[in-house]
Structures are given as C-alpha cells and as structure tokens.
C-alpha positions as CSV (number, residue, x, y, z in Angstrom):
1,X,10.2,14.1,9.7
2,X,6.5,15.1,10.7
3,X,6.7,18.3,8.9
4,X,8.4,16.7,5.8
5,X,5.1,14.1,5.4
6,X,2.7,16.9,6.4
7,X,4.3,19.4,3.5
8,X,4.7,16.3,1.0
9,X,0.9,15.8,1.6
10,X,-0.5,19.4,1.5
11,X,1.6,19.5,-1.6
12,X,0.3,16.1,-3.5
13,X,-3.7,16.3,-2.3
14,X,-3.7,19.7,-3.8
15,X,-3.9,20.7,-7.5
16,X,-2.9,23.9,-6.8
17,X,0.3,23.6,-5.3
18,X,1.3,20.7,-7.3
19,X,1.3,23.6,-10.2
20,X,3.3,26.3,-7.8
21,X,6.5,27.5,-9.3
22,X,9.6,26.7,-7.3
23,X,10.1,30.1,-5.7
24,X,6.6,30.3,-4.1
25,X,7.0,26.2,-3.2
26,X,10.4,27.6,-1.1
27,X,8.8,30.1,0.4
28,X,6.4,27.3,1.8
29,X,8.6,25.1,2.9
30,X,11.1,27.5,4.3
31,X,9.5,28.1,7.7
32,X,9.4,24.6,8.5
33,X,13.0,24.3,9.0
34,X,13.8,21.7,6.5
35,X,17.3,20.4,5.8
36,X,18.6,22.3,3.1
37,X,18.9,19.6,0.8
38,X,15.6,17.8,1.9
39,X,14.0,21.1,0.4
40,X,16.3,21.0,-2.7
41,X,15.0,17.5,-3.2
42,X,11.3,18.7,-2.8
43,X,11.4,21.6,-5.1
44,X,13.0,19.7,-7.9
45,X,10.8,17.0,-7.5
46,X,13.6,14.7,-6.9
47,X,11.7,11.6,-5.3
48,X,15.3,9.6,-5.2
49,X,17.3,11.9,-4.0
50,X,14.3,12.6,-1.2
51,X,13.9,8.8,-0.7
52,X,17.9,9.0,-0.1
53,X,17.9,11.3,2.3
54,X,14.9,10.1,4.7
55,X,15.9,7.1,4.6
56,X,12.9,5.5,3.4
57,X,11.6,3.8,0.0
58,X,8.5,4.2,-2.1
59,X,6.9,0.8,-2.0
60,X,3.5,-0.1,-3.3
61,X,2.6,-3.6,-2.9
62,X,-0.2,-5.3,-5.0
63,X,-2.2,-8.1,-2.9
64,X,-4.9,-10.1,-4.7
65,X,-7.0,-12.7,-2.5
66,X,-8.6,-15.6,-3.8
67,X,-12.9,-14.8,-3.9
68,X,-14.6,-17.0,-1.3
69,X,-16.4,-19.9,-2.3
70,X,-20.7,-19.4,-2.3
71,X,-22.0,-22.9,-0.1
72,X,-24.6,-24.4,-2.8
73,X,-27.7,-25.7,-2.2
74,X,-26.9,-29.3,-2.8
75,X,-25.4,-31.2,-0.2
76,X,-21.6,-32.7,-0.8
77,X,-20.7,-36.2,-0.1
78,X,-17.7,-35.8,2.6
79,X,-14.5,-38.1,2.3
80,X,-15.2,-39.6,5.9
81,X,-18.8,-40.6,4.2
82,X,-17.5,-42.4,1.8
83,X,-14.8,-44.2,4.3
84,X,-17.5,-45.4,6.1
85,X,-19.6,-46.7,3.2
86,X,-16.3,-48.6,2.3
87,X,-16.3,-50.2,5.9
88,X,-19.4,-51.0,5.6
89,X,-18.9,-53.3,2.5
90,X,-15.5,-54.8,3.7
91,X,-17.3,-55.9,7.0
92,X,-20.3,-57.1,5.3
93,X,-18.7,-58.5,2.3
C-alpha cells in the first residue's frame, strides 16, 4: 500500500508524469510489484476502480468555523448585573 501512495504522489505533484504516455507510466510502476489490476487502474486513470480495489474512498470534507468575536472597548452590562439591580428594587421597594 506504501508504494501505491508514494507512486500516486510522484505521479500527481509532478507535471511531467501527469503527461507520460501509458507505456512509459508502466514501466514506472512495474518494479514496484503492484497488483496487476491496481496498475491497470493507475494507468487508465481509473480513480473508482482504484478506490475499489484499496479499499479506500476519496473524501474531501469542507469545514467552515464561525470568526471570533473582537472584545470592544465599551463595557457590557452582564445578566447577573442586572439581577442584582432588580433585587435591589424589590428589597427596597
């Protein structure tokens, strides 16, 4: 499985074997004793079949988190504040 991720990324971080034809792309992969159909799936650029076969799928998950607030410069009247102002006037009124 190690040399299947290695060979998948030589193969997408470089332009120039993304554009090899798919003899010279076999011979590549040939030495690393891949399962025959594993390297069909690769040379025809067959992501399914590939995902299929390693048993894995090709997620890409999107997470968007909420921008933190900025503390202004003018102080805010807490809740418990204003309980205890209430008090105040029930106990005094």
């Amino acid at each position: 499985m190690k040399n299947i991720i290695n060979l998948l990324d030589k193969l997408g971080s470089s332009a120039e074997l993304q554009q090899l034809d798919i003899a010279t792309l076999a011979k590549i992969s040939n030495p690393l004793d891949l399962d025959e159909q594993v390297q069909k799936a690769i040379l025809n650029h067959d992501n399914k079949a590939l995902e299929m076969l390693l048993n894995v799928r090709n997620k890409v998950v999107c997470a968007i988190c909420p921008a933190e607030e900025e503390p202004s410069d003018t102080p805010q009247k807490d809740d418990d504040d204003q309980d205890d102002a209430e008090k105040a006037i029930a106990c005094n009124g």
